[in-house]
C-alpha positions, 0 to 999 in steps of 0.5 A: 656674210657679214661682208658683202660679197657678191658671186657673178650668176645662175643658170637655168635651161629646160628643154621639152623632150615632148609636143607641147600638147603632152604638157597640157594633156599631162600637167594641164598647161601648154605653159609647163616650161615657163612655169618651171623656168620661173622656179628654177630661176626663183630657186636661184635668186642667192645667186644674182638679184642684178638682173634676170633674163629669159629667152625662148625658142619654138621649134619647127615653126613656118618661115615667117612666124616668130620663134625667139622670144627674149626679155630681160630686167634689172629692176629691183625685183628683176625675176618677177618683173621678167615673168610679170612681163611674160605673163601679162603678154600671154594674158593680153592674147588669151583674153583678145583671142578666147579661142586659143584656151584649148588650141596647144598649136594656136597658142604655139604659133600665136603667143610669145615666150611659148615654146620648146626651149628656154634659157634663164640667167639670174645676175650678179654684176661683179663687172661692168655697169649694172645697164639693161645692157649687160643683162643676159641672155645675150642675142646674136641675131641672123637671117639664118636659123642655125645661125642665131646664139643665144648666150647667158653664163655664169662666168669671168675670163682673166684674158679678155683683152686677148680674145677682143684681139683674137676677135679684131685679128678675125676682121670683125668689129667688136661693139665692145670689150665685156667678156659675155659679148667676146664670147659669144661672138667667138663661138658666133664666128664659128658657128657660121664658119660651120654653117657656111661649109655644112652649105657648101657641102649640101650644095655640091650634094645637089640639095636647094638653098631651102632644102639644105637648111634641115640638113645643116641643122641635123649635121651641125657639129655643135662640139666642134663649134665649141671646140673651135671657140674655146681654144684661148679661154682662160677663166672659170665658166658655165656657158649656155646657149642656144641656136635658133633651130633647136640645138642647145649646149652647155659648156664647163671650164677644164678644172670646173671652177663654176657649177653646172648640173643636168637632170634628164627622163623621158619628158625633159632636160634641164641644167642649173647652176645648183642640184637642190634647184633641179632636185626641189622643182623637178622632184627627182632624187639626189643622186639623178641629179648630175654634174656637167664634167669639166671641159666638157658640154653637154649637148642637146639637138634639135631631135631631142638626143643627148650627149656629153662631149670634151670639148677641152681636156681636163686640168686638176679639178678646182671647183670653187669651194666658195660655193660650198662655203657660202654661195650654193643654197645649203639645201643641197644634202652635200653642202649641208654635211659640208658646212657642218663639218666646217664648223666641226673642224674648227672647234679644237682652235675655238676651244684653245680660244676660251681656255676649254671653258665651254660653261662660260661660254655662249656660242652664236652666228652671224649671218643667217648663212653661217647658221649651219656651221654654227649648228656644226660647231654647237655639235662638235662641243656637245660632244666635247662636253659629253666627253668631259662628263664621261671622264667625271663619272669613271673618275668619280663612279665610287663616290658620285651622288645622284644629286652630283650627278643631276647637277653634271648632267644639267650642264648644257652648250649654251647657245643665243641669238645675239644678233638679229640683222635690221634688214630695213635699215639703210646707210643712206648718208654719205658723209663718212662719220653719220654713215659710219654711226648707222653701218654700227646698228645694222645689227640689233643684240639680244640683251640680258643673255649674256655675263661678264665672265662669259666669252662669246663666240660667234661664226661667220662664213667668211672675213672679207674685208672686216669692214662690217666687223669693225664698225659694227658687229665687234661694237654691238657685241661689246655692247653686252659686256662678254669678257671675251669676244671670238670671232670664227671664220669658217673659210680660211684668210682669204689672202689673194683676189679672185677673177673667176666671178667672185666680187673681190678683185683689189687686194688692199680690200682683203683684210688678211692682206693689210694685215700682213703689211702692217706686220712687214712694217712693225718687223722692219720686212718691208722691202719685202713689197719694193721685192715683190713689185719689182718682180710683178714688174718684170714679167709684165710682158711674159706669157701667161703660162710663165707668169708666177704668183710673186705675191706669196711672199708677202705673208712668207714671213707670218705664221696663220696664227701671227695673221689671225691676231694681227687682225683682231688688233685692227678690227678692234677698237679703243673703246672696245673692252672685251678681249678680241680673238679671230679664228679661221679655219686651216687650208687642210680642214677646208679640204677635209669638209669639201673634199669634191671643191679643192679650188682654194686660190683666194687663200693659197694663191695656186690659181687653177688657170695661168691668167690667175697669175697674171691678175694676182700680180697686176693686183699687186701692181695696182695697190703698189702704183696707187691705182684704183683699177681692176686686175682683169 
């Protein structure tokens, strides 16, 4: 995007179905997970480039033998610096032992990271300190083999401060108040209450301590763990975890707010947050690639079955349509239809734009992400201008010439790269008016491309803040002298903040919400904000479920289009000499081109959990209070 948008995380878990030495013998390494966990996680690198992590499991291994391995990074390049790390330690024992080169048992039993189950987490940091620290996966760790969780997940909970009480009220003593370590200590209670009662059972069955231990791992009721945990949970997520003896799960929220799709044969299973990752590394067809259901997880034990349990009912399906939008790889056959149709949709208000002059015109994209829709957006007025020439022709057919007919069948969209983003370049001043004059450049422009009866039109995934657009892109397009400048959002205003993983989570920074502040101030509206604050203010003590989003109000009194053009006056400029439009796509054509991903909450305000409404609200609170704080 042209904003900096950041998404919270991916993840990736393998699970062997076959002895290790079937690898070897087959794919001609003992090595095979963690090769395909390092593509898996590489595949994923849009999703988080923070911080990585990867933790491993052997199975069956003697009392007294390593079997959690775990490393993690938040260096600048943090994927290759974990596999660079796991590599050299296998390395350092092949080279001391030469002898482990063709002895798949002496490699298991000796060399770290080698295994049967493997959990990788790719990071964004949307809260908290970006420290080793809040790296996944998280380990809580036991003398007791089913008691050890492993934990990375691709999630935000609203009520975190709720379930560190839970976890107080239980008698324990938190280390701290991040929702990952929440969690999973959560389902950590759980887990041992399940085992200590799974004991006692096989105690009073007459079994020994050290003979009960197999039973609990096979009788362990992972769902139920689970179900337990997950009672209080409000937020979007994709949990994984796995317990030292071999179990392994992954859990998707009710309304399926974050991805998680699973891929299984006879060799293997496998999860990632996208398909094209499991489609492309694996090498298996689209439609063998399939999604996790909301509120339910999908469980591996430790003798290789597979189950796909509720664990919660399922609400309204909100999957994230940010995910289609922009955060997803576009590889994937859905998202890519998707995204062009986004473009497609839009044409009819671009054409308004322009006055229906498509030969004056030159359609672009920035970034390189929105190059889909923007291919989506070219179709869609090729065929409008093949329509054009068709109504010419039937109207013309007794009197066209063929050299009329040459010239009209000449006419073409025309389409540049205007735009090419300067990718070493960086804002290292601080002082706001130097800073300000490099954010302007980031991007270069293609001169000579361009006349001065010509609109230019350019896509965009999304407008966030318009920061970038206002003290860059708007500037640099105006440099080539267009008479017009259309700017084209394929997502529509983003309006309120998102608390399910995504990096916006302050209103003032939303610039639809600016927007329709100065509008409340110009049309003498604005006792409309005191109203709203008063009503956040007074459900501050009510229960989640009885919340209301207030904030609505705010953008009541404006059409879309009074919005729209309310932010191109306030991301142009004086200086600024071409006419500037913005256009965002409608609500009912999002839906339209993502039919499967109907979580619209940052344009609509209709949170798919109760505790959105509480953040929404809080938000609001914050920007009215002068308050630079998170809402969650």
């Amino acid at each position: 995007m042209s904003d900096a948008l950041k998404h919270e995380c991916g993840i990736a878990l393998v699970r062997l179905l076959k002895p290790l030495e079937y690898y070897k013998e087959k794919y001609g390494s003992a090595f095979y997970g963690i090769q395909k966990m390092y593509l898996m996680m590489e595949k994923q690198h849009n999703r988080g480039q923070d911080g990585a992590g990867f933790a491993s499991i052997k199975l069956d291994v003697e009392p007294g033998e390593r079997y959690i391995s775990r490393v993690r990074s938040n260096q600048a390049q943090p994927i290759q610096d974990v596999f660079t790390q796991i590599n050299e330690r296998i390395n350092e024992e092949l080279t001391a032992n030469p002898e482990y080169a063709d002895d798949v048992a002496a490699q298991k039993k000796n060399i770290p990271y080698i295994g049967e189950l493997f959990l990788g987490h790719v990071r964004y940091g949307t809260f908290g300190k970006n420290s080793i620290e809040s790296v996944h996966p998280f380990l809580r760790q036991s003398n007791w083999m089913h008691r050890n969780l492993i934990l990375a997940g691709n999630f935000n909970m609203t009520n975190v401060k709720e379930l560190f009480q839970n976890l107080v009220e239980l008698g324990q003593h938190p280390k701290e108040m991040a929702d990952t370590v929440t969690v999973m200590e959560k389902i950590g209670h759980f887990l041992d209450k399940e085992v200590m009662q799974l004991y006692q059972d096989c105690k009073a069955e007459g079994y020994s301590k050290q003979e009960a231990s197999p039973v609990i791992a096979e009788r362990l009721d992972v769902a139920k763990i689970l179900a337990r945990s997950a009672k209080n949970l409000d937020g979007g997520y994709a949990m994984a975890g796995l317990l030292g003896h071999g179990d392994a799960f992954v859990f998707r929220d009710p309304a399926g707010i974050r991805p998680a799709y699973f891929y299984q044969d006879d060799e293997i299973v496998v999860v990632a947050s996208e398909r094209p990752v499991i489609q492309t590394v694996f090498n298996v067809p689209f439609d063998e690639v399939k999604e996790i259901d909301p509120g339910s997880a999908l469980i591996i034990k430790k003798n290789g079955a597979v189950s796909m349990k509720e664990i919660l009912t399922p609400t309204v399906k909100k999957a994230c349509s940010f995910e289609r939008i922009y955060f997803s790889r576009g590889s994937d056959a859905e998202i890519y239809q998707e995204r062009k149709d986004l473009g497609k949709l839009i044409l009819p208000a671009v054409l308004k734009a322009i006055d229906q002059d498509t030969d004056n015109t030159v359609f672009s994209y920035i970034p390189n992400t929105a190059e889909t829709s923007f291919f989506g957006l070219v179709e869609a007025a090729q065929d409008f201008l093949n329509q054009r020439k068709n109504n010419y022709i039937l109207e013309n057919r007794n009197t066209l010439t063929a050299e009329t007919l040459k010239e009209l069948l000449e006419v073409k969209i025309r389409t540049e790269k205007v735009a090419i983003k300067d990718a070493k370049l960086r804002t290292f001043i601080t002082a706001d008016d130097s800073r300000d004059d490099l954010v302007a450049h980031v991007y270069d422009v293609t001169y000579g491309v361009i006349k001065p009866e010509d609109n230019l039109v350019i896509i965009d995934d999304s407008i966030v803040r318009g920061t970038t657009l206002k003290k860059s892109i708007i500037k640099m397009m105006d440099r080539l002298n267009p008479k017009r400048i259309v700017i084209v959002s394929s997502a529509p205003q983003i309006r309120y903040p998102d608390c399910y993983g995504i990096d916006m989570a302050k209103l003032e920074g939303l610039v639809a919400f600016r927007a329709a502040l100065e509008l409340l101030k110009e049309r003498n509206l604005y006792h409309i904000v005191d109203e709203v604050y008063a009503k956040c203010k007074s459900q501050e003590d009510f229960k989640d479920v009885d919340v209301v989003n207030y904030v609505t109000a705010i953008y009541e009194p404006f059409t879309d289009q009074e919005i729209s053009d309310k932010i191109a006056v306030m991301l142009s400029s004086p200086e600024i000499k071409a006419e500037v439009k913005i256009i965002f796509q409608t609500v009912e054509d999002l839906h339209v081109a993502c039919p499967k991903n109907l979580g619209d909450w940052y344009f609509t305000g209709d949170y798919p959990t109760p505790g959105g409404n509480r953040v929404v609200n809080r938000a609001f609170m914050n920007f009215y209070e002068g308050k630079d704080a998170r809402a969650y």
